[in-house]
C-alpha positions in Angstrom: 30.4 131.7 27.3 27.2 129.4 26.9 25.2 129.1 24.1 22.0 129.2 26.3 20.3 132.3 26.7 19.7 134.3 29.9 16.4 133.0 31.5 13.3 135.9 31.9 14.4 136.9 35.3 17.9 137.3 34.9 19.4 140.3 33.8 21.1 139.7 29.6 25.0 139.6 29.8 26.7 142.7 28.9 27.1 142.9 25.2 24.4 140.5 24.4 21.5 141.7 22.5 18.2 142.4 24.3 15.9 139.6 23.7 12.2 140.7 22.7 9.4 139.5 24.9 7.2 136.6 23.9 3.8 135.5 25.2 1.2 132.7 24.3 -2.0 134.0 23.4 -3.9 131.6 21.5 -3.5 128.4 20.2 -5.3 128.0 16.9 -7.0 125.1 15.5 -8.5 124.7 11.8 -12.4 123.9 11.2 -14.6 123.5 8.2 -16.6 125.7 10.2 -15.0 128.0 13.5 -18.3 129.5 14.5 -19.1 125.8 15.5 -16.5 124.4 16.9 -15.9 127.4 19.2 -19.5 127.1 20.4 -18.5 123.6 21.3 -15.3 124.7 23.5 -16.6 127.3 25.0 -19.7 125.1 26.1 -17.2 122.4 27.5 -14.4 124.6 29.2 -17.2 127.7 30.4 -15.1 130.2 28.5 -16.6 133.2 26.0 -16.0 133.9 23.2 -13.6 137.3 22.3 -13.9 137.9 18.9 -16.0 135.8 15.9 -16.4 136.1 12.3 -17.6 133.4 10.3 -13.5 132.7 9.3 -12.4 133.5 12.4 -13.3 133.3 16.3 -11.2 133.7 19.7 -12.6 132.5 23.3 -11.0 133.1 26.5 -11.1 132.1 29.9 -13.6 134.4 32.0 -10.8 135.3 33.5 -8.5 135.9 30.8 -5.5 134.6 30.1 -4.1 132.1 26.8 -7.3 131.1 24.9 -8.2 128.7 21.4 -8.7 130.3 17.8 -10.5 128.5 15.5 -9.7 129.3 12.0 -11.7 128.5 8.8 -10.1 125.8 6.7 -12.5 125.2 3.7 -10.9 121.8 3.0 -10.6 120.2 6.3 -9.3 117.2 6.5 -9.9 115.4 10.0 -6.9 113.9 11.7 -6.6 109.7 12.1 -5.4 109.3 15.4 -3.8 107.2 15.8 -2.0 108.2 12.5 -0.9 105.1 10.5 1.4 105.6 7.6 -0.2 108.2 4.9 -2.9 109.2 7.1 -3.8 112.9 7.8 -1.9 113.4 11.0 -2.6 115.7 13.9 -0.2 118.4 14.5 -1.2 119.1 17.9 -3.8 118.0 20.7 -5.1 119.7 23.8 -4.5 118.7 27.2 -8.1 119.0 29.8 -8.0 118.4 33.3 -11.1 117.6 34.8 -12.5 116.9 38.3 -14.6 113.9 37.3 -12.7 111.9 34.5 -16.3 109.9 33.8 -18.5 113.0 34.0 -16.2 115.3 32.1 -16.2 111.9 29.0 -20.4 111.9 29.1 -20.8 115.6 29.2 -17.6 116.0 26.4 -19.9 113.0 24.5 -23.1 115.3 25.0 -21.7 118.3 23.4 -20.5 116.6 20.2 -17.2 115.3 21.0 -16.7 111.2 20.2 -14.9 109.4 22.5 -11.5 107.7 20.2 -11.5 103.6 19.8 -8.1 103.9 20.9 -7.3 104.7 24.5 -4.0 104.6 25.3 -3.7 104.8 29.4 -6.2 104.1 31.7 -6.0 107.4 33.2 -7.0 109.3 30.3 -9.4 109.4 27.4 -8.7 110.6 24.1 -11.9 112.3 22.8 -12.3 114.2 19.2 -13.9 117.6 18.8 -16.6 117.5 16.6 -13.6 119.0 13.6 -12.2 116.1 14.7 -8.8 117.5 16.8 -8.3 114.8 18.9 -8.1 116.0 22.9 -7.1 114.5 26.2 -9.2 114.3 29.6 -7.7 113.7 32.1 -8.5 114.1 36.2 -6.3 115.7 38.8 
């Protein structure tokens, strides 16, 4: 018997236990101030925002669908990135495609973002939120 459970759309073997359901809904990111930063990603992707407080605010795709949560972290500390050894690391980084890599950098710039000294490919650019979360644009 393999140690690898059933996938979603196969049926659990007989005598296994049922496996509960799980589904993305939000990936949350810490700000010195949430109200803010959300502003600023819902500006740059054309979502709206779900659900704010001052400690707390969800947006969402128009559509629906997984969305950001930015939660209030009172001592922020921005990442480095790249992270050198005893620097505040980042624990995670979003992925953005764009249509217009060069657009989507100046209009990203416009809104607050900075664009990173370090670019690591040519075919996408590391930008930082204005929290400092470091992000990736990228075309296609």
């Amino acid at each position: 018997m393999s140690d690898v459970p059933a996938a979603p759309d196969r049926p659990v073997e007989p005598g296994a236990a049922a496996r509960p359901r799980f589904t993305l809904v939000e990936a949350v990111l810490g700000a010195p101030d949430p109200v803010a930063l959300a502003a600023f990603w819902c500006d740059l992707l054309g979502w709206r925002v779900a659900r704010s407080s001052p400690e707390w605010v969800v947006v969402r795709p128009p559509d629906g669908g997984t969305g950001l949560a930015f939660q209030l972290e009172t001592d922020h500390v921005r990442p480095t990135w790249p992270a050198g050894p005893g620097d505040q690391q980042m624990q995670e980084h979003l992925d953005v495609r764009v249509d217009d890599l060069a657009a989507g950098v100046d209009r990203a710039v416009a809104l607050g973002a900075r664009l990173a000294e370090h670019q690591p490919q040519d075919d996408v650019r590391v930008l930082l939120d204005p929290a400092g979360h470091p992000f990736c644009l990228f075309a296609g």
